[in-house]
N, C-alpha and C positions, 0 to 999 in steps of 0.2 A: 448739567447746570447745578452748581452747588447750592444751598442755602442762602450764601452771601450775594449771588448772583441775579440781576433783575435783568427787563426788558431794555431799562433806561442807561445808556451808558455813562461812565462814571466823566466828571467833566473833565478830569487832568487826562487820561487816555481818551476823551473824544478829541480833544484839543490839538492831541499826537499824533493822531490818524489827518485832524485836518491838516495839521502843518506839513505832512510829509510828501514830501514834492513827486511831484511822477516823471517817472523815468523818460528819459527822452529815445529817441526812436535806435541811437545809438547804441546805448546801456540797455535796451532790449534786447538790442541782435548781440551780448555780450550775454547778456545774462540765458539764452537760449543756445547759446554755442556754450555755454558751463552746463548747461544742463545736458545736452546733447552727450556734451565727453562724459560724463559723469555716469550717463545710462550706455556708454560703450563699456565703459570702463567695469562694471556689475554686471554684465551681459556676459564677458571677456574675461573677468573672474569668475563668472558660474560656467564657464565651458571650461576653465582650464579644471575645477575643482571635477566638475564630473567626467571629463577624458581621465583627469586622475585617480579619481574614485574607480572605475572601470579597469584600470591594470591594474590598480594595489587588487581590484579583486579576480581579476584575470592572475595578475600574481599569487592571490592566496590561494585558488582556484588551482594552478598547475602545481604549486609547493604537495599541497595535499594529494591531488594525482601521484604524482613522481613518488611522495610516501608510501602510497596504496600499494602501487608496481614493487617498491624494493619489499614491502610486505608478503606479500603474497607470494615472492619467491622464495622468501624467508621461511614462510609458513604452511604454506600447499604443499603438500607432496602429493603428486598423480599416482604415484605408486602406490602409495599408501591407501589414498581414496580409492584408487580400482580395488584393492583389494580388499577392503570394507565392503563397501557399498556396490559395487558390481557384481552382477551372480557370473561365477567362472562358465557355468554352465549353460548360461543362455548367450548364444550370441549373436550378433544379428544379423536378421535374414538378407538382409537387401540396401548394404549400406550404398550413400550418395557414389556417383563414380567420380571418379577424380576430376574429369573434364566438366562435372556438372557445376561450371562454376554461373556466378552472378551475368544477367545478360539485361542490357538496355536493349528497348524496342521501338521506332521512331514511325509513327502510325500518319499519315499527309491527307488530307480531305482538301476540296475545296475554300472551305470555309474556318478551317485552324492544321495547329499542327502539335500532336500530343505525342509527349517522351512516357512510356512505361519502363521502370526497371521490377524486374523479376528476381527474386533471389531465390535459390537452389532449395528444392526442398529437404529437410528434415525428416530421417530416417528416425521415428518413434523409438525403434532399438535400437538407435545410438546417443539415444538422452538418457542418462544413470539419474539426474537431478537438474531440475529446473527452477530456476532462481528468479529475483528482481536484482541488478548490478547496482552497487552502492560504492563501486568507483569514482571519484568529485572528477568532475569531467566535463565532457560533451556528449558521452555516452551511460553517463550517470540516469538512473531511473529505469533504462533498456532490460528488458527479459535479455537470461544466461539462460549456459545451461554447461553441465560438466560432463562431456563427452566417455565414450567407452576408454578414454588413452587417458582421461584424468586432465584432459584440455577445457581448457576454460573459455567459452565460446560464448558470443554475442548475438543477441539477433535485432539487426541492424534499423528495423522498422516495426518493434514491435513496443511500445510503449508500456508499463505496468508499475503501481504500487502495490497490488496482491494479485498471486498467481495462483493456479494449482493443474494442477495436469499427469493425466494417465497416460496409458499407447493408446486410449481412445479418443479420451475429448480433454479440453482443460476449458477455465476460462480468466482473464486477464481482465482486471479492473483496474481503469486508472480516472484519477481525480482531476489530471491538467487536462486534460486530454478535451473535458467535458465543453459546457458552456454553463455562462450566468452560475459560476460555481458549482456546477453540477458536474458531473462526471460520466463515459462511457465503460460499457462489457464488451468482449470480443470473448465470443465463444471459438476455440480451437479445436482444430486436428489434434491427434498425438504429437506432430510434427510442428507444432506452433503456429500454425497458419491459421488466420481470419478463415470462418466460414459464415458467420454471422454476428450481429452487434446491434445494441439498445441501449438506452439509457439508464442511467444508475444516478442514487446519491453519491454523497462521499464515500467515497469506499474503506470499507474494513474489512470483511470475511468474503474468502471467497473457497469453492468444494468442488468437486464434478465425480459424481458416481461411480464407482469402477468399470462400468460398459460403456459408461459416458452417455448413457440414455439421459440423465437429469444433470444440473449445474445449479449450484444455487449461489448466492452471495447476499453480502449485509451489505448497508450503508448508514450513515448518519445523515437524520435530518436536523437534527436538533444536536450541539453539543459534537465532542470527538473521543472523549473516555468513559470506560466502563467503572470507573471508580468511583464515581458518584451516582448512584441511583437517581432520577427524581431529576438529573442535568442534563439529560441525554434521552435523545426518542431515535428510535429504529426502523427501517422497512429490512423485510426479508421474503428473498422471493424462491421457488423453483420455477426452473423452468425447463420445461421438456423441451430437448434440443428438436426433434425431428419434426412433435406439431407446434412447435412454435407458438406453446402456452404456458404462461405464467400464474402460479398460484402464491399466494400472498398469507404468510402464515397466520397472520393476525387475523385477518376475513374470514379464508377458505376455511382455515384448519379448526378444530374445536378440542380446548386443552382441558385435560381433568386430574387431579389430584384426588387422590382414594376414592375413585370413580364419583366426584362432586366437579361438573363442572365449574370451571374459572374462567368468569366474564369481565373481569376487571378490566376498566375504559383503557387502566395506564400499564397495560402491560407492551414490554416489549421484547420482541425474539433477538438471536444472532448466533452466530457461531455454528453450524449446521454442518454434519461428518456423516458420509454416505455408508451405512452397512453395504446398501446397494439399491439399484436404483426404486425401490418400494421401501426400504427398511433406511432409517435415521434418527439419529440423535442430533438435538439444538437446545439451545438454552433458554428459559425464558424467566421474565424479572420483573416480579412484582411487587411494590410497594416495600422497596431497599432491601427484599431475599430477594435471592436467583434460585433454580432450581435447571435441572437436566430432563427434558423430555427423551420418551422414545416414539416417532412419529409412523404412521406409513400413508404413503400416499395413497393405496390402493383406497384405504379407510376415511383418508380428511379427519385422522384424530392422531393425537398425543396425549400420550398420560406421562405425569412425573414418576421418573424413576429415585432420582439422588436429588438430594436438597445441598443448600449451601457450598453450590460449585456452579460453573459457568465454561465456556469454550470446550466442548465435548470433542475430542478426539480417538476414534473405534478403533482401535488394530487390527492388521490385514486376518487374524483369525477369530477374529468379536470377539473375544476372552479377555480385555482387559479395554478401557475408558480413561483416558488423561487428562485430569480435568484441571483449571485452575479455580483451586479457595481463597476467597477473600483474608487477609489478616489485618486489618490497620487499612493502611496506606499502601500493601503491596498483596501483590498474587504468589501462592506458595504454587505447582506442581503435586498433585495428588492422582496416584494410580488406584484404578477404583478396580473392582473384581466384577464383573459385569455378572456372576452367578450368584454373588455370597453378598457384594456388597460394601465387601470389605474394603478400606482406605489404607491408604500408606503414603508418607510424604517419599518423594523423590528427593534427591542427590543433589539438587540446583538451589542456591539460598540466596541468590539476586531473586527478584520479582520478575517473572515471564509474562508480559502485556503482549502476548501473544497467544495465537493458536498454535498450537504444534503438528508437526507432520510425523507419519510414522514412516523409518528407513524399510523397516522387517518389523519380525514380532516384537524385536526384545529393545529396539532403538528406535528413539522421539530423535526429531531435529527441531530448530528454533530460531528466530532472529533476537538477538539482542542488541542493545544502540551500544556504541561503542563513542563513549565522551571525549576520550583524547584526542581525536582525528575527526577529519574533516572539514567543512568550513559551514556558516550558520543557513546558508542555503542550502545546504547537501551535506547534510547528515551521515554518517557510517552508522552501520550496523554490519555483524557479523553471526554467520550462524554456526552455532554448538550443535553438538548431538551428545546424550545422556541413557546410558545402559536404562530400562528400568527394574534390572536388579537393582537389592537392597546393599546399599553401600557403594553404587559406582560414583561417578563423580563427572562433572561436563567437561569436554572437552572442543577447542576450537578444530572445524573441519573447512568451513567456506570462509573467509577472510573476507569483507565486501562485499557483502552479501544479505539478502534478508530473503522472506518468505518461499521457503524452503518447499519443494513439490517434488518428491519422488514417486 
């Protein structure tokens, strides 16, 4: 009601209302049969809009596929990949046998009737690299993995946006997967298989030991980027695979700086890189610094080793940490000297909003988003690997690809 407006109606519009004759019973069923077509008719235009919204995106949907595929033929070479990244010398003991293919199993009780299908297991030493697929698809989101032939393989039932995985255990974090916006873990075999699963946050970091005794992973509760201090809160957990116990870095663990404990309410962990299953490095971030812990389990303690870095990555011989440094608005790549301490910027001058994985000693892999491809629901990313000699330069090696696990 405006200002001008009162209880009292004004007499030339009371006058209008009274004059105005009422419909007779005809001009009703006229007036309700206009109304009737009226709401078919907006009913009838929102089905046709959304059928048609649904194949322009089914359309843009396959466009992007069909790019992916002529890419990656473009771009992959399996030859070249084995012979990087596959060691000639190891090779594997006990691959699938040919016959071992996919089998359904159709189980009859009284009371239902349940279909299992089983897919072939996964021989550990015939996984070189295990991926998240970022093919825009229907198999878009699905763990890969780049077989010993440099074949590019799917696994067909296992969902993930962060992976990581040894020949002993890996574990697979995905965010749809979850409920009420929450997310599940799958703790795996070498071989990719579910052995166990629990609930997570949103998922960001995920590790698993090299004996595969421990797995740990981050999530966001608060927020989704490490760019802002102060916008985002963390859980970080390990968890011992066999007693089926989780430790919570923030509770359990006790952090110290120049041996002065740090009890600060707003600290938060992530990023966690197994020396092995006692010894690790994680990051933790206090009051807009970050700093790099070295943790062990045996102890329930961490002390800072490097400051002003974050996502700690150990090389398979502990002699060197990949860390990323804050600069501005982006993450540089920084090789740290785990003895001296020493830094050095890496080869990579995009911002790496990732953790990195180590191929061997002397090579990091990485996902980066790839903005020209894809469609706004299904993202590309593709993963580089970068010498960390001084002066090498990154190079594309997974095309469609992200969260690299060798």
């Amino acid at each position: 009601m405006t200002e001008n407006d009162d209880l009292t109606p004004h007499p030339d519009i009371d006058g209008e209302i009274a004059a105005m004759p009422l419909p007779d019973a005809e001009d009703e069923g006229g007036t309700s049969f206009a109304l009737l077509v009226v709401a078919l008719l907006v009913l009838v235009g929102g089905s046709v809009y959304f059928v048609g919204r649904l194949l322009a995106v089914d359309s843009e949907t396959a466009a992007a596929q069909a790019q992916a595929e002529e890419r990656i033929l473009a771009e992959f070479d399996p030859e070249e990949f084995t012979s990087e990244f596959a060691d000639p010398e190891t090779s594997p003991s006990s691959l699938p046998l040919a016959e071992d293919e996919t089998t359904t199993t159709t189980t009859t009780t009284p009371e239902s009737t349940t279909t299992t299908t089983v897919r072939p297991a996964i021989n550990p030493d015939d996984v070189v690299l295990a991926f998240v697929n970022r093919v825009p698809g229907d198999e878009y989101g699905l763990a890969g993995y780049i077989d010993r032939q440099g074949e590019r393989q799917i696994v067909p039932d296992l969902e993930c946006d962060r992976i990581d995985l040894n020949d002993n255990r890996g574990i697979c974090l995905s965010a749809t997967a979850g409920l009420n916006g929450s997310g599940r873990a799958l703790i795996l075999d070498g071989g990719l298989t579910p052995i166990s699963r629990f609930g997570v946050n949103r998922p960001s970091r995920a590790a698993a030991s090299p004996d595969g005794a421990v797995v740990a992973w981050t999530g966001f509760t608060l927020g989704h980027s490490y760019l802002a201090e102060g916008e985002f809160a963390t859980t970080t957990q390990l968890i011992s695979v066999d007693r089926k116990i989780a430790a919570d870095l923030e509770s359990i663990f006790k952090t110290y700086r120049n041996d002065e404990l740090m009890d600060d309410e707003e600290r938060n962990f992530w990023g966690v890189s197994f020396v092995d299953s006692d010894l690790f490095y994680a990051t933790v971030g206090v009051g807009g610094e970050t700093f790099i812990v070295q943790g062990r389990v045996s102890t329930s303690r961490m002390d800072v080793v490097f400051e002003n870095a974050s996502c700690p990555e150990v090389s398979p011989d502990g002699k060197t940490v990949v860390v990323k440094e804050q600069r501005g608005d982006r993450f540089q790549l920084i090789a740290v000297d785990v003895a001296t301490g020493a830094r050095r910027d890496l080869g990579e001058t995009r911002s790496v909003d990732d953790q990195v994985e180590w191929a061997d000693d002397n090579n990091i892999l990485y996902g980066m988003p790839n903005l020209d491809e894809g469609t706004d629901s299904q993202p590309v990313f593709d993963i580089y690997a970068l010498n960390v000699a001084p002066g090498s330069q990154p190079r594309l090696v997974v095309p469609f690809a992200e969260s690299p696990a060798a």
